[in-house]
Structures are given as structure tokens and as C-alpha cells.
C-alpha positions in Angstrom: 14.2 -17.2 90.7 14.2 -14.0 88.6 12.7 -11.8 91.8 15.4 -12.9 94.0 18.2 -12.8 91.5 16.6 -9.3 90.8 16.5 -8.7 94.4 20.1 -9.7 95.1 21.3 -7.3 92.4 19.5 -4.5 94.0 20.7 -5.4 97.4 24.1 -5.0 95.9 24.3 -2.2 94.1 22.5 0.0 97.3 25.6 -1.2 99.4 23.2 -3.4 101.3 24.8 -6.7 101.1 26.6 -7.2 104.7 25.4 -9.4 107.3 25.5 -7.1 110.0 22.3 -5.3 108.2 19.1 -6.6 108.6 17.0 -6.6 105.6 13.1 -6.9 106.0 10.7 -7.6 102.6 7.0 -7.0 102.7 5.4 -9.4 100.5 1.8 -9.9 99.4 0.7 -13.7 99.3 1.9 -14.9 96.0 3.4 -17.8 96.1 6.6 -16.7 93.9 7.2 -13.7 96.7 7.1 -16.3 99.0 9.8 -18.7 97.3 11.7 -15.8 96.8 12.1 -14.9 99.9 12.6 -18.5 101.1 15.5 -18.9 98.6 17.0 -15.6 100.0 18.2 -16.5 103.7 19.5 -13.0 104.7 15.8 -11.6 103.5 12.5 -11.9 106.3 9.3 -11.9 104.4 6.5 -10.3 106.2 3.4 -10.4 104.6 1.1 -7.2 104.1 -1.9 -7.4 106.1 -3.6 -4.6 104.0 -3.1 -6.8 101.3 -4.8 -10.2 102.8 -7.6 -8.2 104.1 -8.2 -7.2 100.5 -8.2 -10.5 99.3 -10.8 -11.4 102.0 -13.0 -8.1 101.2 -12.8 -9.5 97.2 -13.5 -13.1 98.0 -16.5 -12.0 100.9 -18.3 -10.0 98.1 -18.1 -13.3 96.0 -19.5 -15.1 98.1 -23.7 -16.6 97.5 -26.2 -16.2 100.0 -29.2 -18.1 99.2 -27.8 -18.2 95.1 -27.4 -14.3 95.5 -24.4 -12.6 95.4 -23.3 -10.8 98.6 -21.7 -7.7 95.9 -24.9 -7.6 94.1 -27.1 -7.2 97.8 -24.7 -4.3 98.5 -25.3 -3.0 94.8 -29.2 -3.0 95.8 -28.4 -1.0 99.5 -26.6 1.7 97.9 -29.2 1.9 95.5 -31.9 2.0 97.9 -30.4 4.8 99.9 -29.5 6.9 97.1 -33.3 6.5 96.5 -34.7 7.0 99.7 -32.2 10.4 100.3 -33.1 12.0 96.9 -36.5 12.2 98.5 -38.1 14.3 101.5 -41.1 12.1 100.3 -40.0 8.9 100.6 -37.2 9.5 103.7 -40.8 10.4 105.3 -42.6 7.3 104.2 -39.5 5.0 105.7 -40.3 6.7 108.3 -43.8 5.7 108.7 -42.9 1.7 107.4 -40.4 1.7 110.4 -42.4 3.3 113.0 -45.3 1.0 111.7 -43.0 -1.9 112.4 -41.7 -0.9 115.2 -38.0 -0.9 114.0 -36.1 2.1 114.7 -35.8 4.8 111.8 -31.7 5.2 110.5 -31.4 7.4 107.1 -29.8 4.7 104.8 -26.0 5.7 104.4 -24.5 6.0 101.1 -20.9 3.4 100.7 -17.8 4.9 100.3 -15.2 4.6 98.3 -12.4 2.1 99.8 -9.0 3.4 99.0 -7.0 0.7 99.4 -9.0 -2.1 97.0 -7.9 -1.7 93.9 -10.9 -4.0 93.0 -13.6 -1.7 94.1 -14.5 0.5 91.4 -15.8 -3.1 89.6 -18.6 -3.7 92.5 -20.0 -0.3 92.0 -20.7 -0.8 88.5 
């Protein structure tokens, strides 16, 4: 109630309040957005897609594969290929391990920093 009486006021004082303008809210999934918007007829809700992807992208790392956690395999890539590319050495001996195997040789890329999640600074840790 206090987002759409909050939103209603600010409607009003930016001159916003006639039918005849159509007023579009992007929302993120929370459920008191969501009644807000429902209680507000003259407001369409749309929700932020950048926003539900994150939500996936935080819940996906969470996730157990065989009781290990998918954010703790990543943890153990990036470490690998910060240790495989702080070495001529060992890039080398990969190398050799992949050609022995017959798996094609890729240089291990280090992750980068996602922008948009404010949650990823955590899984880096």
C-alpha cells in the first residue's frame, strides 16, 4: 500500500495524473511491486528481464551437482586458469596432457566481472 500511495503522490505532483497519459512501471519480481501495481489500474507493470535473469544466474550457482556446489566448481576454473596462465611451464604441459588425450588444447580463460549482478563480487571470494 505504501508504494502505490507513494506512487500516486508522485504521479501527482509531476502533473502526470490524466487518463489520456499512459503510464508504464518497470518492476522487479517482488511480490509488493506486483500488488502495487495491481492496486494501481492506470499503472502497467512490466517486469525487468535483467533483473529475473539475475535471479536465475544467483539461484544456478546455488545449485548441487553431485553434493558440490556449481559456484564453488567455477571458483576451482578460475583458479585453474589463473594457474595454468601464470606459467609458460605449465600452459606447455596442458598442452602435452591434451595432445596426449587427444582433446584439443584452449588456454583456460580467466571470468569476468558481470556488471549487472550485484551478487557477484560474493562468488569470487
Amino acid at each position: 500500500m505504501n508504494i502505490k500511495v507513494t506512487l500516486d503522490s508522485l504521479i501527482n505532483v509531476l502533473g502526470l495524473d490524466g487518463d489520456h497519459i499512459v503510464k508504464n512501471v518497470i518492476l522487479d519480481n517482488a511480490s509488493n511491486n506486483k500488488l502495487a501495481i495491481r492496486m494501481s489500474p492506470g499503472l502497467n507493470g512490466y517486469y525487468c528481464n535483467i533483473h529475473s535473469m539475475q535471479l536465475c544466474v544467483r539461484d544456478a550457482l546455488k545449485v548441487k551437482v553431485q553434493a558440490v556446489q556449481v559456484k564453488r566448481v567455477i571458483a576451482k576454473c578460475q583458479d585453474l586458469a589463473k594457474f595454468v596462465r601464470l606459467s609458460e611451464t605449465r600452459n606447455n604441459q596442458l598442452k602435452e596432457a591434451c595432445l596426449k588425450s587427444k582433446i584439443n588444447y584452449k588456454l583456460p580463460k580467466k571470468q569476468n566481472a558481470t556488471r549487472w549482478n550485484s551478487n557477484e563480487c560474493q562468488f569470487h571470494s
